[in-house]
N, C-alpha and C positions, 0 to 999 in steps of 0.2 A: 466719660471721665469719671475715672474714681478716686475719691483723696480718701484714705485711711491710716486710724492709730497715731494721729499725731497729737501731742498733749500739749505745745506751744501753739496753735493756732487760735487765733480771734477771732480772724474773718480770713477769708480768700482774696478776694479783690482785693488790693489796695492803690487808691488813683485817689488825685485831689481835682477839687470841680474842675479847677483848669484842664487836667490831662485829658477831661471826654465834653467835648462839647453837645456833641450830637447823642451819644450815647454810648454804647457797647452792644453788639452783636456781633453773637456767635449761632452764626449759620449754621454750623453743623454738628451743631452738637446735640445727641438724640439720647444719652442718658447722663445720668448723674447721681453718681450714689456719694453722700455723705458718709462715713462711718466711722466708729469709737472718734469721736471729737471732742473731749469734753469740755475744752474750752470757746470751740464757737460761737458765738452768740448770733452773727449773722455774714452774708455772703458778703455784703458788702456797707459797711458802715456810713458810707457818703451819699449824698444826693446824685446820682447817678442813675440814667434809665439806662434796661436792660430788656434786650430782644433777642428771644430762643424761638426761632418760628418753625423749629423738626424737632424740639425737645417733646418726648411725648412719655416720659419714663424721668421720676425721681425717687430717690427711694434713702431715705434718713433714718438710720439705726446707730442709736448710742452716743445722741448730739444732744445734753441733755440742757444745756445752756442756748440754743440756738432762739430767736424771739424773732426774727424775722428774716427774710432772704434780702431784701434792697430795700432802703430808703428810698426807693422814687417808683418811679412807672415801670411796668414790666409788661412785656406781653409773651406768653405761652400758648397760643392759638392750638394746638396738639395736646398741649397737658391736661387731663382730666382728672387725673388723682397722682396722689403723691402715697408711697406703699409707706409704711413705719418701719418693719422687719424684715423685708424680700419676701418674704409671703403674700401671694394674693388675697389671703382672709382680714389681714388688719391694713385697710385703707383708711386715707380719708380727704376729704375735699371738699373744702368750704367758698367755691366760687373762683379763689386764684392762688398763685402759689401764696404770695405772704400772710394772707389771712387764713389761709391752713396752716403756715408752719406758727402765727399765732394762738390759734383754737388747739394743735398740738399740745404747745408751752403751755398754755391755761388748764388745760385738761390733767398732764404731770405734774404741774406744781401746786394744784387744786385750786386753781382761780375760778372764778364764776364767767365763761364766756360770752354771759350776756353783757356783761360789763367794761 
């Protein structure tokens, strides 16, 4: 899946606690490129877990608002790194997706990641 160039988005997702009890998976979904988003800020805004168990490929170029992918539990068991550019040379991976796509946002806007 790739969502591109659009300048009215916020998030992706949009569901209220009631609409996912158990969750959201998506079986089979093995990539995902964010791109030119500049309103982003995240995938999904709600308490909501999220389960990608073929997702093994993400790649986030020009989402400069983005702070984090789910408010809730996610699991990515195949994701290992998240690319910045589509380039194999700028990765990065700080354990899981949200707290990469957070150490990303701190890193752009010069926050202190230890913090």
């Amino acid at each position: 899946m790739s969502i591109t160039d659009c300048d009215l988005v916020g998030e992706i997702v949009v569901c209220s606690d009631d609409d996912v009890k158990d969750g959201i998976v998506l079986s089979k979904l093995k990539y995902l490129q964010l791109c030119s988003l500049p309103r982003l800020s995240s995938f999904c805004s709600v308490k909501c877990k999220f389960e990608f168990p073929v997702l093994e490929e993400v790649i986030l170029m020009d989402c400069p608002s983005l702070q984090i992918f789910s408010m809730d539990e996610m699991r990515t068991p195949k994701l290992q790194k998240v690319k910045l550019t589509g380039d194999e040379d700028e990765e990065l991976w700080n354990g899981n997706l949200n707290s990469t796509i957070q150490l990303q946002f701190l890193q752009k806007s010069g926050g202190d990641p230890e913090n």
